[in-house]
N, C-alpha and C positions, 0 to 999 in steps of 0.2 A: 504494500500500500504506500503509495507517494503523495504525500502533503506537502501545503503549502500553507505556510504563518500569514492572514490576514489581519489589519488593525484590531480588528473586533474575534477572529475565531479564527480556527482552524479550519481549511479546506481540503476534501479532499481531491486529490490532482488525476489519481490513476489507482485502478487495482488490476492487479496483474497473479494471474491464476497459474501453475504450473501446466504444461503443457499435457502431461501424462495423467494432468488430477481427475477421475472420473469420480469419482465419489464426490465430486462438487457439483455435476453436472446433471444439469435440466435441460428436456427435449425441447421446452419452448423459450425457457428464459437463457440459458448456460450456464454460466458460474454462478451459484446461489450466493456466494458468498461478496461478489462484486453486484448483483442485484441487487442486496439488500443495503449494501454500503452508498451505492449510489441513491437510494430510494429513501435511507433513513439517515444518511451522511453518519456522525456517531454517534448517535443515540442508541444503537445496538452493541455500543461499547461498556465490558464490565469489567476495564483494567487502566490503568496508568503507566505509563514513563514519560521521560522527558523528551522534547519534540525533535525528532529528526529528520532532515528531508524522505528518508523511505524506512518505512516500520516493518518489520517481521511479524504477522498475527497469528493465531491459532484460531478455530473456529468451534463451533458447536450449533448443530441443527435442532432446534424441538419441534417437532413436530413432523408429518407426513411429507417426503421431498415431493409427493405429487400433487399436494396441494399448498401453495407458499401462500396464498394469501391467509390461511389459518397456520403457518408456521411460523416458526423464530430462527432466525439467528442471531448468535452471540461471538464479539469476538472478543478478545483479551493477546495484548501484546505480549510477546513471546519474552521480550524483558519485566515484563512486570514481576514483581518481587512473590505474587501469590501464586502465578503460574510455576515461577522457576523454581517454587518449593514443593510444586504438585509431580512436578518431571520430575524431580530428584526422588520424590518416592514413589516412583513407576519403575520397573523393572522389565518393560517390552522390546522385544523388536521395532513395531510403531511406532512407539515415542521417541525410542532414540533415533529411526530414521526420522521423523519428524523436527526432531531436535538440531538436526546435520545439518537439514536442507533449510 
């Protein structure tokens, strides 16, 4: 996710999906998670760090991927102090590729 520092707020500039991410992907919208970020700018944000031009985020779906207008997403930066305390007590394969990339 790439932001931009405005007088008054934060914008965001770009979300960019990995190429291979299918578990992100919607047959009519495509990336849920740049849908949502576009539609809700950060109000779908449940984390904190300090502003950089391009963030690293994690995601989370609640709800049905085939119906998004009754679903959620949530994301939380991959710096944020509660997430980097959640991966330290994961033990998976997925997190720690998640963690790399």
């Amino acid at each position: 996710m790439s932001l931009r520092l405005e007088p008054s707020h934060v914008a965001i500039v770009e979300v960019s999906c990995p190429e291979e991410a299918e578990a992100c992907k919607h047959e009519d919208y495509g990336c849920v998670v740049k849908y949502f970020l576009l539609r809700f700018a950060l109000e779908c944000n449940v984390g904190s760090c300090e502003v950089e031009p391009t963030i690293g985020i994690a995601w989370y779906l609640a709800g049905d991927m085939r119906d998004l207008e009754a679903a959620q997403v949530w994301v939380i930066p991959v710096k944020d102090d509660a997430f980097a305390s959640w991966v330290k007590s994961m033990k998976t394969d997925t997190v720690d590729k998640v963690v790399e990339e």
